[in-house]
ZATI-54715 format. One record per residue (C-alpha): x, y, z; residue number from 1. Coordinates in Angstrom, 3 decimals. Example, Ala and Ser with C-alpha at 12.3 -4.5 7.8 and 13.67 -1.06 7.14 Angstrom:
REM ZATI-54715
        px        py        pz  seq
    12.300    -4.500     7.800    1
    13.670    -1.060     7.140    2
This chain:
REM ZATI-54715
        px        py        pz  seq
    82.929   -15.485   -45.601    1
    79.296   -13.618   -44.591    2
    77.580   -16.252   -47.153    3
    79.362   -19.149   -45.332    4
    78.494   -17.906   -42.001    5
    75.092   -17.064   -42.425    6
    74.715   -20.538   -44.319    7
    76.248   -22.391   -41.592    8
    74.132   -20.595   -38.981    9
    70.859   -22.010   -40.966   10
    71.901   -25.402   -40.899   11
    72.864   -25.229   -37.542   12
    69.182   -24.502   -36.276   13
    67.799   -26.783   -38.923   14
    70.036   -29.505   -37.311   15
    69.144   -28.183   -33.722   16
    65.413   -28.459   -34.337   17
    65.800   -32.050   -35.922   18
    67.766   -33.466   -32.889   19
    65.646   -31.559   -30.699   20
    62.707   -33.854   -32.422   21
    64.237   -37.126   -32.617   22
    65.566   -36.848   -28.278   23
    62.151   -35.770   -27.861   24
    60.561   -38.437   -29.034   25
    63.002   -40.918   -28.107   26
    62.637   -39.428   -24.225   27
    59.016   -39.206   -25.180   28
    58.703   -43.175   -26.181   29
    60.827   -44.572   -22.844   30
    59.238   -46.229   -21.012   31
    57.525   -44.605   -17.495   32
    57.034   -40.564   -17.145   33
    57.253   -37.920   -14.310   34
    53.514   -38.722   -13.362   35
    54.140   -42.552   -13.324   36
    57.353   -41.780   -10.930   37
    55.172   -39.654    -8.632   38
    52.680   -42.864    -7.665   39
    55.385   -44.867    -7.480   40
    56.626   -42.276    -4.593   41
    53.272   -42.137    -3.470   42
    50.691   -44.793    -3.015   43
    47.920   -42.249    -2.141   44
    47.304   -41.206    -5.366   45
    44.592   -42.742    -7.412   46
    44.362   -43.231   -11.308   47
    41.918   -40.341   -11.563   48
    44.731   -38.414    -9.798   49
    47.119   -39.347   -12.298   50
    44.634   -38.451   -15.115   51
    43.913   -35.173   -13.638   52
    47.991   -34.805   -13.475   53
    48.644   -35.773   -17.319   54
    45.988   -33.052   -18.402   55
    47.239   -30.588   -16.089   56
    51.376   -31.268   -17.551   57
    49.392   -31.876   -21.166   58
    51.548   -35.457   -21.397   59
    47.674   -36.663   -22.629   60
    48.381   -34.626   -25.940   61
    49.975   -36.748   -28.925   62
    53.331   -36.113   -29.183   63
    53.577   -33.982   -31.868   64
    51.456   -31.794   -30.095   65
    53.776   -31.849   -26.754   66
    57.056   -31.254   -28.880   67
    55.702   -28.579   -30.545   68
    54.276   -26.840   -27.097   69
    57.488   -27.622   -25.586   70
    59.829   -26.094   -28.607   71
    57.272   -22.870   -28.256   72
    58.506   -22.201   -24.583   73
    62.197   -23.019   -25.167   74
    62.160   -20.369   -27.747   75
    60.670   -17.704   -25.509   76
    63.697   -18.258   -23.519   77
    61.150   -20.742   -20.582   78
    63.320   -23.871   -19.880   79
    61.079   -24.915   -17.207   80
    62.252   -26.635   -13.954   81
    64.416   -29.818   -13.021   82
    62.204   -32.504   -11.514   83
    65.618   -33.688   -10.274   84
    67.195   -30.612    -8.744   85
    63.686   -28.860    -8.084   86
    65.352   -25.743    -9.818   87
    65.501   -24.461   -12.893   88
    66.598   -25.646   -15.813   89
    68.434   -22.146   -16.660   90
    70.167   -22.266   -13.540   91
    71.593   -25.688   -13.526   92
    72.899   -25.751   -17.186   93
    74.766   -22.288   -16.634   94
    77.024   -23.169   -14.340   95
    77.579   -27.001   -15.378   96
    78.564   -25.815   -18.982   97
    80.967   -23.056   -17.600   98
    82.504   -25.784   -15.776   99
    82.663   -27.934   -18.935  100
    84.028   -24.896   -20.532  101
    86.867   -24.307   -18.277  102
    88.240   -28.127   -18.270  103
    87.757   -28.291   -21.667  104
    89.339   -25.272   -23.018  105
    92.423   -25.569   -20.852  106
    92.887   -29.442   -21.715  107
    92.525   -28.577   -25.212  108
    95.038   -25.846   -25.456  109
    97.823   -28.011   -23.335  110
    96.819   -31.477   -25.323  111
    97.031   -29.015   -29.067  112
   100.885   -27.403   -27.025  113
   102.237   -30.477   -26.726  114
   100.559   -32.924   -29.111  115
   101.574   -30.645   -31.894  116
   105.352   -29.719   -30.264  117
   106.244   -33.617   -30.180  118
   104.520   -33.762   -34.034  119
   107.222   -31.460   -35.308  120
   110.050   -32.314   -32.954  121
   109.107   -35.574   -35.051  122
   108.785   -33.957   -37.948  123
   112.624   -31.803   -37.520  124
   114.344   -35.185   -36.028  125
   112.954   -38.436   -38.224  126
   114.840   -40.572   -35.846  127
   113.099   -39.117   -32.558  128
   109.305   -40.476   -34.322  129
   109.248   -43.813   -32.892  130
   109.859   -42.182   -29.286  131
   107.108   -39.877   -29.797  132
   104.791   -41.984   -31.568  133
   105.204   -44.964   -28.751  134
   104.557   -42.141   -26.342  135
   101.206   -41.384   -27.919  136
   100.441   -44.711   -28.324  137
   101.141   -44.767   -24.623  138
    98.568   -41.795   -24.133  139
    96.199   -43.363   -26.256  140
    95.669   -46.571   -24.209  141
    96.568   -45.370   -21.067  142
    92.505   -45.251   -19.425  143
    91.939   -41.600   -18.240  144
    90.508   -43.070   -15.066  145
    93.006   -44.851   -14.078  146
    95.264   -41.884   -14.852  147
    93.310   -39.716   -12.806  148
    93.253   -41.783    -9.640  149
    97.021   -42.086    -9.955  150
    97.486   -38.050   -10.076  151
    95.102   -38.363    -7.137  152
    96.794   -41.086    -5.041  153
   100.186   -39.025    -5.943  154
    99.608   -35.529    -5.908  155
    96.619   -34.999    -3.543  156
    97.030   -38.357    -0.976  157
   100.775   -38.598    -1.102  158
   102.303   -35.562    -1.366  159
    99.548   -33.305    -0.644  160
    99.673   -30.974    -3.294  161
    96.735   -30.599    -4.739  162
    92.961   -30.970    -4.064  163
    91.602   -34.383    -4.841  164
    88.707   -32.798    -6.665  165
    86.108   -30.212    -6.120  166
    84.644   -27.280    -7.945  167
    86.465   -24.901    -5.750  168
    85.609   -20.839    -5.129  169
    87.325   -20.280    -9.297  170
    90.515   -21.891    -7.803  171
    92.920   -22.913   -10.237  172
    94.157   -25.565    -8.126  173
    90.926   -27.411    -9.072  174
    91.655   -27.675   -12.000  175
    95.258   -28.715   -12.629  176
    94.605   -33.082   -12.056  177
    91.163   -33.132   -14.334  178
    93.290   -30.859   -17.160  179
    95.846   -33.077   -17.286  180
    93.785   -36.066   -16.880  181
    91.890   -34.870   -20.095  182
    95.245   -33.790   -22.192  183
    97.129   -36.625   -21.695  184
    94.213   -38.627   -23.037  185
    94.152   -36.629   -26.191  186
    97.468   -35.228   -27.216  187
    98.172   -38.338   -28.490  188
    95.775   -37.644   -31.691  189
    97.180   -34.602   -32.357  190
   100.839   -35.710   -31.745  191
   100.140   -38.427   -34.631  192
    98.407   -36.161   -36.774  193
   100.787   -33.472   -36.570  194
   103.759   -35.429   -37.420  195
   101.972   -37.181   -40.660  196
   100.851   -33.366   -41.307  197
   104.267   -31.694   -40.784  198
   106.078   -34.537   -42.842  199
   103.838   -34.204   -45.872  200
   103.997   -30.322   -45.941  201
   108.099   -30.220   -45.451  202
   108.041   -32.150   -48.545  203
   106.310   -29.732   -50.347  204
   108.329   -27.768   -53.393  205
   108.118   -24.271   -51.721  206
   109.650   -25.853   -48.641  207
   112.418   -26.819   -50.839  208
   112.101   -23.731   -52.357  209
   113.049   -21.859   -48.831  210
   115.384   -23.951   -47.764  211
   117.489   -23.586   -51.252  212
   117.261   -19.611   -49.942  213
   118.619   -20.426   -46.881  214
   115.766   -20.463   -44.169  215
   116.275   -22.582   -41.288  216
   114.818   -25.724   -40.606  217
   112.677   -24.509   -37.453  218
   111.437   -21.069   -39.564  219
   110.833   -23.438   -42.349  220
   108.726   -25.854   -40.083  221
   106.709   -23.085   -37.631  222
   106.393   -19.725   -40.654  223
   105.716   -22.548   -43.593  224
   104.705   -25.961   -42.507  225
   102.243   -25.656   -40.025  226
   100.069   -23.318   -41.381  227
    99.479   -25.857   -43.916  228
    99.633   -29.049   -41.489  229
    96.768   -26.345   -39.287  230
    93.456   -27.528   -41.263  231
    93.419   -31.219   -40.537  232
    94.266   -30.278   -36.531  233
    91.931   -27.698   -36.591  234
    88.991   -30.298   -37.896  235
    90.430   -32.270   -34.881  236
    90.574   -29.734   -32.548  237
    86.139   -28.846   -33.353  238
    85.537   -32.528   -33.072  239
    87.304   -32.745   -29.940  240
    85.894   -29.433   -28.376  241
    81.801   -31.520   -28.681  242
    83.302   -34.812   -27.483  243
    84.850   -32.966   -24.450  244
    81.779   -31.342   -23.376  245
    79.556   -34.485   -23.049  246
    82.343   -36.970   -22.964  247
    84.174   -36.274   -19.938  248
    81.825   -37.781   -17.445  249
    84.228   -40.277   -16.147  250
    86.961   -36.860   -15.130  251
    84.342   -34.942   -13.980  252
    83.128   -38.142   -11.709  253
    87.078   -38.786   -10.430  254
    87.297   -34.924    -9.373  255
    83.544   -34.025    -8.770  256
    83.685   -31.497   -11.534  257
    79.770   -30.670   -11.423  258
    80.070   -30.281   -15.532  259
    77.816   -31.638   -18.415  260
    78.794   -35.190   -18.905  261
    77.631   -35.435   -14.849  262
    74.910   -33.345   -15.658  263
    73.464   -35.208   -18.580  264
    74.098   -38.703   -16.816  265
    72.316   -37.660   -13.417  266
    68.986   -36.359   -15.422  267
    69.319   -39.884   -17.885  268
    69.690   -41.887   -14.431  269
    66.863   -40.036   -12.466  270
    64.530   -39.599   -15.585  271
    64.412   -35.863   -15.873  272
    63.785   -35.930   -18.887  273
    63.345   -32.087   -19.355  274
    66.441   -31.496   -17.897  275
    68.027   -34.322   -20.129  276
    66.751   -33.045   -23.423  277
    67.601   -29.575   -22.827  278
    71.344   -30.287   -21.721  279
    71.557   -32.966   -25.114  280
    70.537   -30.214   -27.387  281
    72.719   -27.469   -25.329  282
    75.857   -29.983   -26.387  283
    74.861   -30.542   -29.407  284
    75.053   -27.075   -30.550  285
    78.275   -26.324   -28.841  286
    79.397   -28.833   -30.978  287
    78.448   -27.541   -34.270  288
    79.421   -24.000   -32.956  289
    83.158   -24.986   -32.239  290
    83.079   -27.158   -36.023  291
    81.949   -23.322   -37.522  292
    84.643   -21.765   -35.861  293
    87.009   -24.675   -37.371  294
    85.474   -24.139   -40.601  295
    86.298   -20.569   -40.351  296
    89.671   -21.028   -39.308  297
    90.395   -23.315   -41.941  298
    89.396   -20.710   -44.517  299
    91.743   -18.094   -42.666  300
    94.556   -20.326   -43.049  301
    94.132   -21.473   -46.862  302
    91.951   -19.097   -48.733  303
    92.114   -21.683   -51.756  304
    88.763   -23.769   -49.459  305
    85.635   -22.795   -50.778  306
């Protein structure tokens, strides 16, 4: 487990330092800069001003050159500033990836709790599947935005319940619309793959092999089953955890979540492109963090993986 950890840590910061490169240069090769944005903003400044600017910020060094300046600082722990937010870049992604954190950790637990409960209430009663698979099919295409100004329009306009977004003082009534917003969109992956996963373990021969020594079907299914049907839905679960931090730009819009979808789209829109790269590498490895931990998990669960 050590070797496969320390492995998996290597190719994670080869793969960090290769992304890194590539948005770089892809930032890099857009066209317009910070120093082309500032005449634009002001007329006053001549073309020897903008030289003098491009020497100064080294943006007149080939780009090799710049990448390899700019992966020097990040690795000293300097992330520089936000042209955007005129703070730095430390500060901003902090909080916005906490954020991200929360709404994603608490939609992922309730969209795994119920996803996986309707998989093996499909699983124990065959002829309940086409409810529960219509109902994820339901999930599936229902789109999240239009689910989330429903809960808004219900819970926050008409009844008054809840807030109608916000980041709130650590309130947890902040977060209840967004999380469900965000489950409801995914349980219906895991509710599928949970009941194709339950279904081929119970037909395993030591399920048969409990039941002929009397377990019951809900031991069988919970002590025997799911550890088995666990891997694929973990695998899930790590792909899901990177999507959820970048992808949920259109929640975090609806309810003003300041997270890292909004984060990422407001430096891409307003050409910070410091800011940008930084918060496109931060996801990135989050990503390949949370498949680790999967990888681990899976090993946990079925020593036979190698």
């Amino acid at each position: 487990m050590i070797r496969l950890l320390l492995s998996r840590l290597a190719q994670i910061a080869v793969t960090a330092a290769i992304l890194s490169l590539c948005a770089f240069l892809l930032i890099a090769l857009m066209p317009g800069d910070p120093i082309d944005l500032a005449i634009a903003g002001d007329p006053r400044l001549t073309s020897e001003d903008a030289a003098r600017l491009r020497a100064l910020h080294g943006l007149d060094q080939p780009l090799m050159a710049r990448y390899l300046a700019w992966a020097g600082t990040v690795l000293q722990g300097n992330f520089g500033h936000s042209r955007l937010f005129a703070q730095p870049v430390a500060r901003l992604l902090g909080p916005a990836l906490w954020s991200s954190l929360q709404l994603l950790g608490l939609a992922l637990v309730l969209a795994i709790v119920i996803g996986v409960g309707l998989g093996a209430l499909a699983a124990l009663k065959p002829r309940l599947a086409p409810a529960v698979q219509g109902l994820a099919l339901f999930a599936q295409a229902v789109p999240s935005f239009w689910l989330g100004l429903l809960l808004i329009i219900l819970f926050a306009v008409q009844l008054g319940w809840l807030p109608a977004g916000g980041g709130g003082e650590g309130g947890a009534r902040f977060l209840i619309l967004p999380v469900a917003t965000l489950a409801f969109a995914h349980l219906a992956s895991y509710a599928r793959h949970a009941a194709s996963a339950l279904a081929t373990a119970m037909a395993e021969p030591h399920i048969r092999t409990a039941r002929a020594q009397g377990a019951g079907e809900s031991r069988i299914l919970w002590r025997h089953a799911l550890p088995n049907a666990g891997v694929p839905l973990l695998t899930l679960a790590a792909l899901d955890a990177g999507s959820l931090v970048s992808g949920a730009l259109i929640t975090e819009t609806i309810f003003a979540r300041p997270g890292m979808g909004k984060l990422i789209y407001d430096a891409v829109m307003g050409n910070d492109f410091n800011l940008a790269l930084l918060a496109l590498l931060v996801v990135a490895i989050v990503t390949m963090l949370a498949t680790l931990a999967a990888d681990l998990a899976q090993r946990w669960l079925d020593p036979r993986l190698t």
